[in-house]
PDB file of N, CA, C and O in Angstrom, chain B, residues numbered from 101:
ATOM      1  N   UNK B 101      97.652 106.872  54.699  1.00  0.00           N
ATOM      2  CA  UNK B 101      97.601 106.401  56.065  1.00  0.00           C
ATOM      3  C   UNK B 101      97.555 107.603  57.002  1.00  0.00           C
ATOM      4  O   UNK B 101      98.371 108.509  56.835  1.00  0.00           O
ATOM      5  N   UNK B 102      96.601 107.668  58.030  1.00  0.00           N
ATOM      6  CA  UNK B 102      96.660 108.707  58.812  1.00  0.00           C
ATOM      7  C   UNK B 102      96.821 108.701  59.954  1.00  0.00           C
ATOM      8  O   UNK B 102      96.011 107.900  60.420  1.00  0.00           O
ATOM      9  N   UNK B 103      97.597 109.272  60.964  1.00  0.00           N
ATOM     10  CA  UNK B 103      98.031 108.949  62.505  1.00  0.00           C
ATOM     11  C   UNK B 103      96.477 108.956  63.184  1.00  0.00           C
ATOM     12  O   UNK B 103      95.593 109.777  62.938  1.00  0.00           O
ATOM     13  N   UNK B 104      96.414 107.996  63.956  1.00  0.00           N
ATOM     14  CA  UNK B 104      95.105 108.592  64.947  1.00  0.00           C
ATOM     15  C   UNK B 104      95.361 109.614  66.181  1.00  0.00           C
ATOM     16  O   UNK B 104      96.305 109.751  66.960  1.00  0.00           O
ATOM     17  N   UNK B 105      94.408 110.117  66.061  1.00  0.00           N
ATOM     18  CA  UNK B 105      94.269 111.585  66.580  1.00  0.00           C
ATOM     19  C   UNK B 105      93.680 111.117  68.172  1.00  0.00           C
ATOM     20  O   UNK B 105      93.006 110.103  68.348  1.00  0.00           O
ATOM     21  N   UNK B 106      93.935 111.720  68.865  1.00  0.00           N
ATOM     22  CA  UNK B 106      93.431 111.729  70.544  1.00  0.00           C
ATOM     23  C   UNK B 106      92.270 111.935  70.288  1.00  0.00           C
ATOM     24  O   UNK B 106      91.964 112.529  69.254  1.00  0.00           O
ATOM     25  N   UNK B 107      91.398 111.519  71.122  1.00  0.00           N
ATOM     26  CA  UNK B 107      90.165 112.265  71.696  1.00  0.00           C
ATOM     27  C   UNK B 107      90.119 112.872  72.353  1.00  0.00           C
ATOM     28  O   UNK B 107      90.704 113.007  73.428  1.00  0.00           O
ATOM     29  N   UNK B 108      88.765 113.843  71.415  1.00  0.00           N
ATOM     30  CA  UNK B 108      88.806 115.703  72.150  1.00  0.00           C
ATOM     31  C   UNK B 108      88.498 115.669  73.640  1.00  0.00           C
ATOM     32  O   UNK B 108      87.631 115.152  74.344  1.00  0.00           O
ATOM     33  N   UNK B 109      89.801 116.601  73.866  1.00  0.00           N
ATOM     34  CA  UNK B 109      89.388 117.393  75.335  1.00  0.00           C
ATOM     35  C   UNK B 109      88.681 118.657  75.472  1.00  0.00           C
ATOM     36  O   UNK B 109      89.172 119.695  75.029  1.00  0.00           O
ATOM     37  N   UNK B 110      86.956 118.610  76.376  1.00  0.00           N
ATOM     38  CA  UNK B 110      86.655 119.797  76.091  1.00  0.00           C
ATOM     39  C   UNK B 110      86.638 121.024  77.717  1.00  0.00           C
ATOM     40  O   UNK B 110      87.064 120.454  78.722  1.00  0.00           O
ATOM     41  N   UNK B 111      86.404 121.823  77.834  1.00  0.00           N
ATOM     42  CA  UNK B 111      86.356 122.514  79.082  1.00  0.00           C
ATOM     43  C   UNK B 111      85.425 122.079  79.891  1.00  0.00           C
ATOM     44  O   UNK B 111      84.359 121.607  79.495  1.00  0.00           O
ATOM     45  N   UNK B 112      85.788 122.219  81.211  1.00  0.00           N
ATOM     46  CA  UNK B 112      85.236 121.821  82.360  1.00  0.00           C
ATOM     47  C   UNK B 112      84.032 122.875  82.454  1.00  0.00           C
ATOM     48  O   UNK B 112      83.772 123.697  81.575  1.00  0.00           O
ATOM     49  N   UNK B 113      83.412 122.733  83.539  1.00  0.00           N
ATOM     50  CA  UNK B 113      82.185 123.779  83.491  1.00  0.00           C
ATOM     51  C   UNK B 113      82.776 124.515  84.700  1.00  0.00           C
ATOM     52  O   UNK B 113      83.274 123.780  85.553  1.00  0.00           O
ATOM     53  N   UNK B 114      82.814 125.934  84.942  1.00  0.00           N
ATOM     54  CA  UNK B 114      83.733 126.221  85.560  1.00  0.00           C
ATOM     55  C   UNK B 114      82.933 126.627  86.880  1.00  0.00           C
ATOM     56  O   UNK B 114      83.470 127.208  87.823  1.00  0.00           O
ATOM     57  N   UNK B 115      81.677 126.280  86.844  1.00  0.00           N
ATOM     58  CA  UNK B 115      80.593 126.695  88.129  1.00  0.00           C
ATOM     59  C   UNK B 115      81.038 125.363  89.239  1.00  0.00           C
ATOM     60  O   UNK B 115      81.198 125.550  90.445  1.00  0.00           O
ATOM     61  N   UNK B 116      81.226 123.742  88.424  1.00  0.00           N
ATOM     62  CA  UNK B 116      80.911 122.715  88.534  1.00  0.00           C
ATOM     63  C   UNK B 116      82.826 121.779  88.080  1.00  0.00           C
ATOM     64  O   UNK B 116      83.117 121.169  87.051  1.00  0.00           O
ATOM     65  N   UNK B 117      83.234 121.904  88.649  1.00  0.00           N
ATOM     66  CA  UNK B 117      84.700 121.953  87.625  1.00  0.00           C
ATOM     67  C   UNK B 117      85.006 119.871  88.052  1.00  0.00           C
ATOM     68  O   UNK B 117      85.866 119.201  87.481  1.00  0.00           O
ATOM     69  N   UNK B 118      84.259 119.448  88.892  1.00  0.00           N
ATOM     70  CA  UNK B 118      84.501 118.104  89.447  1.00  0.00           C
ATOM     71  C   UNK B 118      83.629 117.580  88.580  1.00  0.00           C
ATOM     72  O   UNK B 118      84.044 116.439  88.375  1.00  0.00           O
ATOM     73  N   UNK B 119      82.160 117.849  87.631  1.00  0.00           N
ATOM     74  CA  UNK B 119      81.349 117.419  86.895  1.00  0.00           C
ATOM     75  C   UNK B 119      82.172 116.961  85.529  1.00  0.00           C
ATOM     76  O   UNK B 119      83.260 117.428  85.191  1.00  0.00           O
ATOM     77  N   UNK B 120      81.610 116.201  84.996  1.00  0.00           N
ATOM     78  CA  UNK B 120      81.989 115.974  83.569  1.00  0.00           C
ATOM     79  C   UNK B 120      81.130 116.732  83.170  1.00  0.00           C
ATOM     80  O   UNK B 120      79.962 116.700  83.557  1.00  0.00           O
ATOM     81  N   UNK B 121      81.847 117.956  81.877  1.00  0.00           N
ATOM     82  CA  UNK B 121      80.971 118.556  81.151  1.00  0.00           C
ATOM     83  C   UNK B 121      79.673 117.576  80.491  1.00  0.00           C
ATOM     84  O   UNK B 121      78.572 117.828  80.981  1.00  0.00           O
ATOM     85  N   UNK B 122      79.706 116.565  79.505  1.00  0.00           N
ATOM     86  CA  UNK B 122      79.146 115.880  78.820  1.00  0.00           C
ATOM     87  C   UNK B 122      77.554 115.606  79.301  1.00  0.00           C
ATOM     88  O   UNK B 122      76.441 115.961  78.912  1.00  0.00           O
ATOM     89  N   UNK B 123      78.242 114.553  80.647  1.00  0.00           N
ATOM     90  CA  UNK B 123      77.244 113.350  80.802  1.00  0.00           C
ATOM     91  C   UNK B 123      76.801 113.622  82.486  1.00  0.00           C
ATOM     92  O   UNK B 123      76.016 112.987  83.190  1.00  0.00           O
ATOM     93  N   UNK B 124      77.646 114.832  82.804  1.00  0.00           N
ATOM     94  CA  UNK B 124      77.425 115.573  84.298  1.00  0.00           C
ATOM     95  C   UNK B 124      77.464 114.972  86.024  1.00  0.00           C
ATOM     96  O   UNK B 124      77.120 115.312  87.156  1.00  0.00           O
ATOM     97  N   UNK B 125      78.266 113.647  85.146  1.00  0.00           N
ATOM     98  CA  UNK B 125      78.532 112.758  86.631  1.00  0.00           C
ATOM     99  C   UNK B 125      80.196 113.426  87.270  1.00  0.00           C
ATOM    100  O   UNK B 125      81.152 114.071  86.841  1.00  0.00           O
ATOM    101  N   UNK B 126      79.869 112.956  88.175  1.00  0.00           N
ATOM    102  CA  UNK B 126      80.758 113.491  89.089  1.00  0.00           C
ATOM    103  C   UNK B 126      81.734 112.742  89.273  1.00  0.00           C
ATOM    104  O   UNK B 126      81.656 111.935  90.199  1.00  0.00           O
ATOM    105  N   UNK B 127      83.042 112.790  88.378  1.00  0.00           N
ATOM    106  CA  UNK B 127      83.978 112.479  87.702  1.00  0.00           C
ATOM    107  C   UNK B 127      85.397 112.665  88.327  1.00  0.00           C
ATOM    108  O   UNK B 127      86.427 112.172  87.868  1.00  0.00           O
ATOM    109  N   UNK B 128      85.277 113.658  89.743  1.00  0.00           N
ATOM    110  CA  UNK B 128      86.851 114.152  90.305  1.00  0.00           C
ATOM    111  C   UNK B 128      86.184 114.117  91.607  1.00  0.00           C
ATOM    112  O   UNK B 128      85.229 114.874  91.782  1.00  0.00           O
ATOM    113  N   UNK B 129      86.698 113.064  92.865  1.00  0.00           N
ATOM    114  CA  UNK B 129      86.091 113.280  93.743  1.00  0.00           C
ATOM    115  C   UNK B 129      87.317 112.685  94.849  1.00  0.00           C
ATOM    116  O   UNK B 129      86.982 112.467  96.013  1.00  0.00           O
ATOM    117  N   UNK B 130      88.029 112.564  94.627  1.00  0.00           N
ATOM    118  CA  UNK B 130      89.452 112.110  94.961  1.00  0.00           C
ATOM    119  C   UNK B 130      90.155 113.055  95.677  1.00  0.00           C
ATOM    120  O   UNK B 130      90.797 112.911  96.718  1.00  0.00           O
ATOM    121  N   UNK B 131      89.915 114.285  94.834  1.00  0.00           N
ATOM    122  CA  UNK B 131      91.297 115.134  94.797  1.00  0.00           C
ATOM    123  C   UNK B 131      90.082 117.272  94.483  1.00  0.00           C
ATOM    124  O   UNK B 131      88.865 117.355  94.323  1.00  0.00           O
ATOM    125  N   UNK B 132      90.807 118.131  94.509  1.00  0.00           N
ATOM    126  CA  UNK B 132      90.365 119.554  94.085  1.00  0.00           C
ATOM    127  C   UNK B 132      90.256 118.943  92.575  1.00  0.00           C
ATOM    128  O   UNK B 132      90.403 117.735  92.386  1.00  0.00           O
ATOM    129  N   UNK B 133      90.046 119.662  91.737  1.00  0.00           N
ATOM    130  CA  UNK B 133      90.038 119.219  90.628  1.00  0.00           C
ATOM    131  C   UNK B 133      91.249 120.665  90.337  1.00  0.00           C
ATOM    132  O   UNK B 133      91.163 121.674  91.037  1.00  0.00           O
ATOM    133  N   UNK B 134      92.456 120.517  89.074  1.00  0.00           N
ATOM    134  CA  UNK B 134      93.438 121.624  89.121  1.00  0.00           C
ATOM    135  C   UNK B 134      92.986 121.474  87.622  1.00  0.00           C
ATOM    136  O   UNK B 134      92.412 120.616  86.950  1.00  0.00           O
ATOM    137  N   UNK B 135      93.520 122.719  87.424  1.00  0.00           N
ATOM    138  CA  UNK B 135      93.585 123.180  86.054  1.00  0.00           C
ATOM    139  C   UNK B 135      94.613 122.677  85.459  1.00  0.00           C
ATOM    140  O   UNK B 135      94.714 122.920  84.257  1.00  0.00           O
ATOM    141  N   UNK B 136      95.586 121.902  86.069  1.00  0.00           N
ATOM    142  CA  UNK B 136      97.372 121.774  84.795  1.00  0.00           C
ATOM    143  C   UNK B 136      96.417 120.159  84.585  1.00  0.00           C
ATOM    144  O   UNK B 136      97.114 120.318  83.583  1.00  0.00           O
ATOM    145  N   UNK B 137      95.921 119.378  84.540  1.00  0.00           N
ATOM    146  CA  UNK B 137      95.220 118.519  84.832  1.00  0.00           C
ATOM    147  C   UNK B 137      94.201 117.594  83.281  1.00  0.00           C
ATOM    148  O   UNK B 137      93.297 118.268  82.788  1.00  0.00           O
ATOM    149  N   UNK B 138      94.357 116.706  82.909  1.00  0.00           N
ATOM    150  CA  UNK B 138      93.374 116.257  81.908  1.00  0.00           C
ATOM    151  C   UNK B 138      92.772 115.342  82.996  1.00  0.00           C
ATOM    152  O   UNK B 138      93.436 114.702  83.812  1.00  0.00           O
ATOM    153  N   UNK B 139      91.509 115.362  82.907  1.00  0.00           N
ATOM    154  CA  UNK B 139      90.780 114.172  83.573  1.00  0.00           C
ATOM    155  C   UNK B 139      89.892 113.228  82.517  1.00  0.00           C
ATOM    156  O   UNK B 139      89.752 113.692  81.385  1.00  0.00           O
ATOM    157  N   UNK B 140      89.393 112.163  82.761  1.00  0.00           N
ATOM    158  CA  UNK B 140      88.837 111.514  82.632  1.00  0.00           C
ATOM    159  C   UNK B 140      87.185 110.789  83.096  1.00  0.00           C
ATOM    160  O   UNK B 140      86.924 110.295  84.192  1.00  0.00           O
ATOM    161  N   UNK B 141      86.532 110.875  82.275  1.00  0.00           N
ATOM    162  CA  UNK B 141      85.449 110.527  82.985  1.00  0.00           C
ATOM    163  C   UNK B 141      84.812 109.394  82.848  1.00  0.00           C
ATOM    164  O   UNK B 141      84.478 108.885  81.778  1.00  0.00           O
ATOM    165  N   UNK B 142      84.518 108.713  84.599  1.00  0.00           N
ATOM    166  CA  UNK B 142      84.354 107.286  84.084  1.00  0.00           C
ATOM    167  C   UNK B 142      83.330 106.676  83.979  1.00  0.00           C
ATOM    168  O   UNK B 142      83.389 105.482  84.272  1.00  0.00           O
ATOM    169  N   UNK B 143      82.119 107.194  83.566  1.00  0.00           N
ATOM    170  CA  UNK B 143      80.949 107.400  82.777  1.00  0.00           C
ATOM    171  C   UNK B 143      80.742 107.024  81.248  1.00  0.00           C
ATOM    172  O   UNK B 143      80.109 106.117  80.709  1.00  0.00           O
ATOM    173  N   UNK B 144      81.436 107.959  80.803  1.00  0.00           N
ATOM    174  CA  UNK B 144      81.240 108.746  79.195  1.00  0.00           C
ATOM    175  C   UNK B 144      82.802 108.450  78.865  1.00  0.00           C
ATOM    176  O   UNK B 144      82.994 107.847  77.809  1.00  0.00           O
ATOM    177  N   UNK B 145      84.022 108.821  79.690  1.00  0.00           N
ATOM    178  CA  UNK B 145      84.949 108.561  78.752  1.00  0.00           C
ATOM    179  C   UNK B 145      85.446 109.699  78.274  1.00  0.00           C
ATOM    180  O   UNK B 145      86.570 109.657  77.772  1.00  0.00           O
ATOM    181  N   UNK B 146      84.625 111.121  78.332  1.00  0.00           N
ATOM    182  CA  UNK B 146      84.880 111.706  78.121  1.00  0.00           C
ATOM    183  C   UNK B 146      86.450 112.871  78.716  1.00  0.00           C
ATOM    184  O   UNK B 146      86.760 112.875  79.908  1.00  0.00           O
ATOM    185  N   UNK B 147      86.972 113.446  78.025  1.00  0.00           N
ATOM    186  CA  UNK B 147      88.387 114.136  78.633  1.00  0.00           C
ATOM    187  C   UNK B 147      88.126 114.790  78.939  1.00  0.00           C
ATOM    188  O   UNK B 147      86.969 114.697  78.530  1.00  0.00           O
ATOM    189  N   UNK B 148      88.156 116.119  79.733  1.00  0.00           N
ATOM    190  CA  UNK B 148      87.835 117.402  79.992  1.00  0.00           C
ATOM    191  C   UNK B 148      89.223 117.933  80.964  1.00  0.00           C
ATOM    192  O   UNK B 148      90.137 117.212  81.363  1.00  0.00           O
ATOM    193  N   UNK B 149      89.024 119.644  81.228  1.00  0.00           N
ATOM    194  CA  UNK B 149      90.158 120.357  81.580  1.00  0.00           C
ATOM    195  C   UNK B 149      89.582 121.697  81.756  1.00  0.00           C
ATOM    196  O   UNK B 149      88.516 122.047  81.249  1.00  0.00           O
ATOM    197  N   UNK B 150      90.523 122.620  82.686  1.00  0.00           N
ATOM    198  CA  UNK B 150      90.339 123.669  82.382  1.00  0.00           C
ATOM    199  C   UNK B 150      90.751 124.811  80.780  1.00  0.00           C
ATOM    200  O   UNK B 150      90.217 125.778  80.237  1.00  0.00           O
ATOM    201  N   UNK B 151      91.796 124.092  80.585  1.00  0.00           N
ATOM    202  CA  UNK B 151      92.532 124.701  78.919  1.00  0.00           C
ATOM    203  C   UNK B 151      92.640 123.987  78.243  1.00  0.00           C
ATOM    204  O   UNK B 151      93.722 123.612  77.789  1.00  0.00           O
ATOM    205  N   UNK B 152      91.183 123.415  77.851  1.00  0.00           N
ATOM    206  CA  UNK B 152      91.555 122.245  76.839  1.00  0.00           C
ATOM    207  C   UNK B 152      92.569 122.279  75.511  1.00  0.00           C
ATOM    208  O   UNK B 152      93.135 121.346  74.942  1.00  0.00           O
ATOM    209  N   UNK B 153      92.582 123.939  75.194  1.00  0.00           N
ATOM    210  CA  UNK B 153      93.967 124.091  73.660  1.00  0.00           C
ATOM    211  C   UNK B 153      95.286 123.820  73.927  1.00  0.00           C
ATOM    212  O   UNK B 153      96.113 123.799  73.015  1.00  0.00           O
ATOM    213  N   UNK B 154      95.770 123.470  75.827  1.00  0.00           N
ATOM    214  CA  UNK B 154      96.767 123.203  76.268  1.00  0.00           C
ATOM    215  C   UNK B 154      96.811 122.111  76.820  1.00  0.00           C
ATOM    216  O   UNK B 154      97.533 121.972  77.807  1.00  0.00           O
ATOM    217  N   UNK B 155      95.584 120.410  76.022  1.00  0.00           N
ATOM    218  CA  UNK B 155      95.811 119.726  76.973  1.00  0.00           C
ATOM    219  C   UNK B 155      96.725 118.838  76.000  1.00  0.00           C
ATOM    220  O   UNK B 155      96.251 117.735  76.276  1.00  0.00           O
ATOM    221  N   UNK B 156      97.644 118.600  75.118  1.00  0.00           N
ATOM    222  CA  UNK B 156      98.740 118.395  74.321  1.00  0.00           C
ATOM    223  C   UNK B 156     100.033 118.329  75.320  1.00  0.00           C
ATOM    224  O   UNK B 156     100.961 117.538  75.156  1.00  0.00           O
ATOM    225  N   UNK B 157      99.955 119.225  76.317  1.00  0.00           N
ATOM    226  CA  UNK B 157     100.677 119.328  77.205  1.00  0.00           C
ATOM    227  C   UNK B 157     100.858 119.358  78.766  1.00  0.00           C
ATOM    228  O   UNK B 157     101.772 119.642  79.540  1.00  0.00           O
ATOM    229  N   UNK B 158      99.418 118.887  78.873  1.00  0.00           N
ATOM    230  CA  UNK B 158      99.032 118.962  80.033  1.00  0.00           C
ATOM    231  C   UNK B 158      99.393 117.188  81.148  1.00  0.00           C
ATOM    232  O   UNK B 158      99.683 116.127  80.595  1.00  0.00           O
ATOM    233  N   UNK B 159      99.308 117.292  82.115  1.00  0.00           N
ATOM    234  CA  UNK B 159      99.487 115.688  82.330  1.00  0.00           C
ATOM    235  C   UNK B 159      97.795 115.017  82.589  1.00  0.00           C
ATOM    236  O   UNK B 159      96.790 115.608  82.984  1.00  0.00           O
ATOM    237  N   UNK B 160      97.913 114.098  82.335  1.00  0.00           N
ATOM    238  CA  UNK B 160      96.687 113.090  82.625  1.00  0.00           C
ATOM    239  C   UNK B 160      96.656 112.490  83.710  1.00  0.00           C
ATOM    240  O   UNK B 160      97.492 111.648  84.039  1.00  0.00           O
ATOM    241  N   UNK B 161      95.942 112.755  84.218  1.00  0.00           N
ATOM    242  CA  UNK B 161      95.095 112.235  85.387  1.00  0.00           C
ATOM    243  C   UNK B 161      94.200 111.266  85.475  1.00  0.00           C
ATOM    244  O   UNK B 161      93.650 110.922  86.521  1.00  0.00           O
ATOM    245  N   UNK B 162      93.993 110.717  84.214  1.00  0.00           N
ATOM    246  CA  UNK B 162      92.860 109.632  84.218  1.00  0.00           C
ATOM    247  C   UNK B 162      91.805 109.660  84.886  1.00  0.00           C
ATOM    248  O   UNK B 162      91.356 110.806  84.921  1.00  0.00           O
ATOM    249  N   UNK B 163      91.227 108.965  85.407  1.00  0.00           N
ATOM    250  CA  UNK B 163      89.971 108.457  86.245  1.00  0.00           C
ATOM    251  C   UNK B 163      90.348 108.834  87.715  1.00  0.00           C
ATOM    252  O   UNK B 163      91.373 108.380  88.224  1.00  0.00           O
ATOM    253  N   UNK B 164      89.361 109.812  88.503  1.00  0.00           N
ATOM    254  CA  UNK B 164      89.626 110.471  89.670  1.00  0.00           C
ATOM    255  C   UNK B 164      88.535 110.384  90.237  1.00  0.00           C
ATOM    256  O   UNK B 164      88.162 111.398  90.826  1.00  0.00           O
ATOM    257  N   UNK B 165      87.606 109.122  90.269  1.00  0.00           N
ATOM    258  CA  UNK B 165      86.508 108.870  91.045  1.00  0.00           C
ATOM    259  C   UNK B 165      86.467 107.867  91.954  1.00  0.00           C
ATOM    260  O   UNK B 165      86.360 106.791  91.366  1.00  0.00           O
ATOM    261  N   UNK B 166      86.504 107.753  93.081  1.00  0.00           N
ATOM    262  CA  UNK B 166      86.919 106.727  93.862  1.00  0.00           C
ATOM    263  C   UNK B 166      85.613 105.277  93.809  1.00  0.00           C
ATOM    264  O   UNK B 166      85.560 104.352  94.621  1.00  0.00           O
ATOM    265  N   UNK B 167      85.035 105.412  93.056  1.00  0.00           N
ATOM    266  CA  UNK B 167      83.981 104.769  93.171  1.00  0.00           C
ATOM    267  C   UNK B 167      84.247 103.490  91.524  1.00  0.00           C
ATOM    268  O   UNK B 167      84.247 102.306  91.185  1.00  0.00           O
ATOM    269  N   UNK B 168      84.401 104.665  91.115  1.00  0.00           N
ATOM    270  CA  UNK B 168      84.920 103.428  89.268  1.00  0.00           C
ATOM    271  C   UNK B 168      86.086 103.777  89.144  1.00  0.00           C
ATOM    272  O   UNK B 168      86.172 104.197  87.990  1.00  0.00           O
ATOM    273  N   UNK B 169      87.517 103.900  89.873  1.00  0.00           N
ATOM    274  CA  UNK B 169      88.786 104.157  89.547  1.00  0.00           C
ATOM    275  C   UNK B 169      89.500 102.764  89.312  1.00  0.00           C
ATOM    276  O   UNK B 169      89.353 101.903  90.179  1.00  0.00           O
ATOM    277  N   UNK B 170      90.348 102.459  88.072  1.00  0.00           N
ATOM    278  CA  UNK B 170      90.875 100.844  87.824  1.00  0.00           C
ATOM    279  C   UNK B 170      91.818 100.703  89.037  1.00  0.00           C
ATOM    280  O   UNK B 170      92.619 101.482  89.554  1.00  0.00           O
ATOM    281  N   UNK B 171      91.487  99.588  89.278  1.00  0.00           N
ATOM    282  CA  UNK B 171      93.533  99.103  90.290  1.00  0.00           C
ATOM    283  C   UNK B 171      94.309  98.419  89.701  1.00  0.00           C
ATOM    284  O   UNK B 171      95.398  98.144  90.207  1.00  0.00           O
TER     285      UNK B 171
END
């Protein structure tokens, strides 16, 4: 039996840091986008960060697009 594992968080693009690396929609539009930070993208789904080897510890932020954010 094996624990399930998170899905990967990968680095932000650091030209573009509000983009989702992946799928390149514009994913943080709420807020600066910070580095202590996991985001979410509500596109793709995808996680992204500035330190993704520190996002184990990082807090989540979820979905930061005011346009597809849940209520």
């Amino acid at each position: 039996m094996s624990a399930t594992e998170p899905p990967a968080t990968i680095r932000w693009n650091v030209d573009k840091p509000h983009r989702c690396p992946k799928c390149h929609a514009v994913a943080i539009d709420m807020e600066k986008p910070k580095p202590w930070r996991v985001y979410t993208c509500c596109r793709c789904a995808t996680r992204f960060t500035r330190w993704p080897f520190l996002a184990f510890a990082l807090h989540r932020a979820g979905v930061r697009c005011s346009e597809h954010r849940p209520t």
